[in-house]
NUMAR-926811 format. One line per 8 residues: for each residue x, y, z of C-alpha. Coordinates in steps of 0.05 Angstrom, whole numbers. Each point is the difference from the previous one (the first is absolute). Layout:
BEGIN
X Y Z ~ ...
***
This chain:
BEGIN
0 0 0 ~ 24 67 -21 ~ 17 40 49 ~ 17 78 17 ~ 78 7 20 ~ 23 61 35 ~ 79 2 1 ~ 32 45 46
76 17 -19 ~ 35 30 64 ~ 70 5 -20 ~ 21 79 2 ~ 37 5 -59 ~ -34 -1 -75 ~ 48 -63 -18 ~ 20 -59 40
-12 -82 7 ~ -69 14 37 ~ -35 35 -62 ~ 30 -51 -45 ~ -26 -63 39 ~ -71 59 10 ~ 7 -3 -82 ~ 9 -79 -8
-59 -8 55 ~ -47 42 -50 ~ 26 -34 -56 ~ -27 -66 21 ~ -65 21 36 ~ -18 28 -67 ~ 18 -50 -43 ~ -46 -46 40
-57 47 -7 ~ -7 46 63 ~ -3 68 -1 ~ 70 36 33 ~ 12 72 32 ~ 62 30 21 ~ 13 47 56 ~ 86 11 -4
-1 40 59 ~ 59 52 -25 ~ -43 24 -46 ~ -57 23 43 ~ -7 67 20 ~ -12 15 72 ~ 31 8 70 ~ 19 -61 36
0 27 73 ~ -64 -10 35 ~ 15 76 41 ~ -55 -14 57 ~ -3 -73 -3 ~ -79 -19 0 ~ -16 53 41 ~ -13 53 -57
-10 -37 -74 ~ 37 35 -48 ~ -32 18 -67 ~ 20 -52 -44 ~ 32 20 -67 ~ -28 -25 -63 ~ 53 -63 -13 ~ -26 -24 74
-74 2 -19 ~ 17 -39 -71 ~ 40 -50 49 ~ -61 -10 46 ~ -42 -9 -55 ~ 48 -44 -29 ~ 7 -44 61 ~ -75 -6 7
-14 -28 -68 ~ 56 -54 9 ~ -17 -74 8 ~ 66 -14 14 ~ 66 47 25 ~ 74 -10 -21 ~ 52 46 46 ~ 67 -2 -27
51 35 40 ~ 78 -3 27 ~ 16 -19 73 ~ 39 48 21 ~ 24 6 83 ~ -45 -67 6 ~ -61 47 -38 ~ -31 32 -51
25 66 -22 ~ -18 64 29 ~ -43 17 -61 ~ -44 -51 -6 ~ -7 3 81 ~ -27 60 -12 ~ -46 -19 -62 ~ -32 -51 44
-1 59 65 ~ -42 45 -50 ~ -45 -51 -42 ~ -11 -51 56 ~ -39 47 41 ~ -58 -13 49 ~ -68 0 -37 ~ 29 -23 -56
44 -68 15 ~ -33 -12 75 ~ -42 33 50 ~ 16 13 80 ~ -59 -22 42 ~ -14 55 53 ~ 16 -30 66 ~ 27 -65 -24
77 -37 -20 ~ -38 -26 -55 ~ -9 36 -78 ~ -35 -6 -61 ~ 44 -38 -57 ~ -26 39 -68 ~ 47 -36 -43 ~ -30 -71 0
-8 -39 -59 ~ 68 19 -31 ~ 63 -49 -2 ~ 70 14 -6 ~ 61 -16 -22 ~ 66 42 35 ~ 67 -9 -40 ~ 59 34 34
72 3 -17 ~ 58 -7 36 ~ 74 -7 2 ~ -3 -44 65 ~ -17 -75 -13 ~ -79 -11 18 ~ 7 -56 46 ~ 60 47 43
-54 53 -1 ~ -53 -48 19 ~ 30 -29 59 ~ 50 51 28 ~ -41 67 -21 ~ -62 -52 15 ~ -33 38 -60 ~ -2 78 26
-24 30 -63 ~ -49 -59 -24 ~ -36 3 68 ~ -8 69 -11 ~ -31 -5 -72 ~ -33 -69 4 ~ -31 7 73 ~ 6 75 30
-31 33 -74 ~ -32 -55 -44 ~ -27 -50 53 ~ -27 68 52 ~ -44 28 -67 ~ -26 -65 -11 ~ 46 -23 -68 ~ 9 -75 -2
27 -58 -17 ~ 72 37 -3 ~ 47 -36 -43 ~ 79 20 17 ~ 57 -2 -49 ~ 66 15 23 ~ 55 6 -60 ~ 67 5 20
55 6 6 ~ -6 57 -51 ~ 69 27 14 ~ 53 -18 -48 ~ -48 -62 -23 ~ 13 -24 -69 ~ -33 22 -60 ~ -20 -74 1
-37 3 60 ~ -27 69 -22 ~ -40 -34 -59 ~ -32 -50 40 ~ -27 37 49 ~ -28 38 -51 ~ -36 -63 -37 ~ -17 -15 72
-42 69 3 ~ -25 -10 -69 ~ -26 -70 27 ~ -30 33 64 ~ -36 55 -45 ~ -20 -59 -43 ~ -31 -41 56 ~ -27 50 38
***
């Protein structure tokens, strides 16, 4: 069944490995018959610091509400990003600070721990890159930056299954290597 992709490219600068697997992910999702958008975060316009936390909303700036809308239409969600310091980098932190916002992605109850997931009925899939080997990250880092994404963000507004993809070690890999995790992204779009 066809389905709608959003992919969300975090990686700060216009070229690198994350928007080529982000291309070879689209690739195959569209030659199996879904229908793919693209967020590549360095191109959006707007201010990534959330100035008065969720105190005061800040107006949000026209790339934000096409994101939103964006992110509301999708079936299924693809976030491609670098770990970088055991996370995601500062501008896509604060993407999802301004876009993730209560009322739109979950709800607090008044008087209550609990909130409001408005995200359900979405999957996703997070690929990150990394120059330290996934399984060192996994057990000595114990996954910092995918607990973040998968549980803290995705899981709290309600997006799930989340499917994680760690490719690595980037640094210094072979060109070799390069290629197939590329045909491995083509395969995920493909499948997806």
């Amino acid at each position: 069944m066809a389905k709608r992709i959003l992919i969300i490219e975090g990686h700060p600068a216009k070229r690198s490995f994350c928007g080529a697997l982000a291309d070879a992910y689209r690739q195959g999702a569209e030659e199996s018959g879904h229908t793919v958008s693209t967020l590549t975060i360095s191109e959006l316009n707007f201010d990534p610091i959330l100035h008065e936390g969720y105190r005061v909303i800040q107006p949000l700036e026209e790339d934000l509400i096409l994101a939103q809308s964006e992110i509301r239409s999708a079936d299924h969600i693809v976030v491609i990003f670098p770990t970088w310091w055991g996370g995601m980098p500062a501008l896509m932190k604060g993407f999802i600070d301004r876009v993730f916002l209560p009322g739109f992605a979950f709800k607090y109850r008044p008087g209550s721990p609990w909130w409001d997931k408005f995200l359900t009925g979405r999957s996703a899939h997070v690929i990150t890159t990394m120059d330290t080997p996934p399984w060192y990250f996994r057990i000595f880092y114990r996954d910092a930056g995918i607990n973040q994404i998968k549980r803290t963000i995705l899981h709290y507004c309600g997006i799930s299954p989340v499917k994680v993809t760690r490719v690595g070690r980037v640094k210094d890999s072979p060109a070799s290597w390069k290629e197939a995790w590329l045909s491995k992204a083509k395969r995920f779009g493909y499948n997806a």
